[in-house]
N, C-alpha and C positions, 0 to 999 in steps of 0.2 A: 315596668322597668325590666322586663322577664328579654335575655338574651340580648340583655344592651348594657355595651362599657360606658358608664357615667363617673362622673366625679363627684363627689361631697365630702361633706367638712362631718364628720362623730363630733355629735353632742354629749353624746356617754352610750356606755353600755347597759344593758338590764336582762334577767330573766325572765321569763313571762313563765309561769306556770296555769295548770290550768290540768287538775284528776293530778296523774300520775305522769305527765308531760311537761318538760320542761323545754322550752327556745329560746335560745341567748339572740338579744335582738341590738341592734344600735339605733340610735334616733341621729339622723342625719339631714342636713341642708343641700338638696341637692345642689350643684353648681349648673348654670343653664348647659345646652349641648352647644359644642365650640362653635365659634363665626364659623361658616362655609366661604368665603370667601378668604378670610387668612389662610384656612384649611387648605385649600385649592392652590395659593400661591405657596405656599410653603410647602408643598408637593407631601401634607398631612403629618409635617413634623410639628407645627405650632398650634398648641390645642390651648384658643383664649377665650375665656370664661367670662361672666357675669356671675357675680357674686348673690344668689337669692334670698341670703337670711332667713330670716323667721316664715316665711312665704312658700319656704321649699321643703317643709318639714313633712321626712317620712322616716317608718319602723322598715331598716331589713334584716334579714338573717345574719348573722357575721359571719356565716360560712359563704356568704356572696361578697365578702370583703378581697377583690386580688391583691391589690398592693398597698403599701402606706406611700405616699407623695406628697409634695409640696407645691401649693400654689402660688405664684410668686407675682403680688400687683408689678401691673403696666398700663399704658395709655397709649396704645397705636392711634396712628391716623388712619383711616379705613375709610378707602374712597368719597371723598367729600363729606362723610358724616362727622358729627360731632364727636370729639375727643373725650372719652371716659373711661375712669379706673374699669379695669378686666384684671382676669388673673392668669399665667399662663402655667402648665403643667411640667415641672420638673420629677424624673425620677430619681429614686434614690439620691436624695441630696447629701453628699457630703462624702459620698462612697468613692467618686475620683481622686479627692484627696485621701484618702485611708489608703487607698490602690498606691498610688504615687508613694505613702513614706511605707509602705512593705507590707500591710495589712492586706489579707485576700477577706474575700467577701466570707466565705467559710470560716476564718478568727474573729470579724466582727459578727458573724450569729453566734457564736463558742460565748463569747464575752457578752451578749446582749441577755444570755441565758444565766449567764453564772450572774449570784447572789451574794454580795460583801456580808462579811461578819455583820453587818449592822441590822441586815434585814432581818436576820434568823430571831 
């Protein structure tokens, strides 16, 4: 997986220790690598997945984590083949709307950070 954007679903996080070394690691399901053909027509804006569960289970670093995203089921039709849930890649979900009622990206990290009296 070394120098390639994939997609997965975090099953959790963990430390792995081992002497005096410590690796925050996640256990992840990878998502397959997008259709090439939706890829192609959609001039590589529709990245649609297959969903691998339990099949696609691997340990990375979480320092190879770039973004949080959301996969979101569909069922294209894809040249004469059969119809099946996929998932297609959305980023930052939710963030056009925050934009739209006056929140910049920079007040929803401020707020994503701060901790209500209840945590403490």
């Amino acid at each position: 997986m070394k120098n390639e954007t994939r997609i997965a679903e975090v099953r959790f996080f963990a430390v792995l220790k081992h002497l005096d070394t410590e690796v925050p690691v996640a256990l992840v399901s990878l998502f397959s690598k997008p259709d090439p053909d939706l890829l192609r027509i959609s001039v590589n804006a529709l990245w649609s997945c297959e969903y691998q569960g339990d099949s696609a289970l691997e340990f990375i670093d979480i320092k190879c984590i770039q973004a949080v995203v959301a996969m979101v089921p569909h069922a294209p039709a894809i040249d004469g083949r059969q119809t099946q849930e996929r998932f297609f890649l959305v980023e930052k979900p939710g963030l056009d709307v925050a934009v739209m009622a006056g929140a910049g990206e920079s007040d929803i990290r401020d707020n994503a950070n701060s901790c209500p009296n209840s945590c403490d």
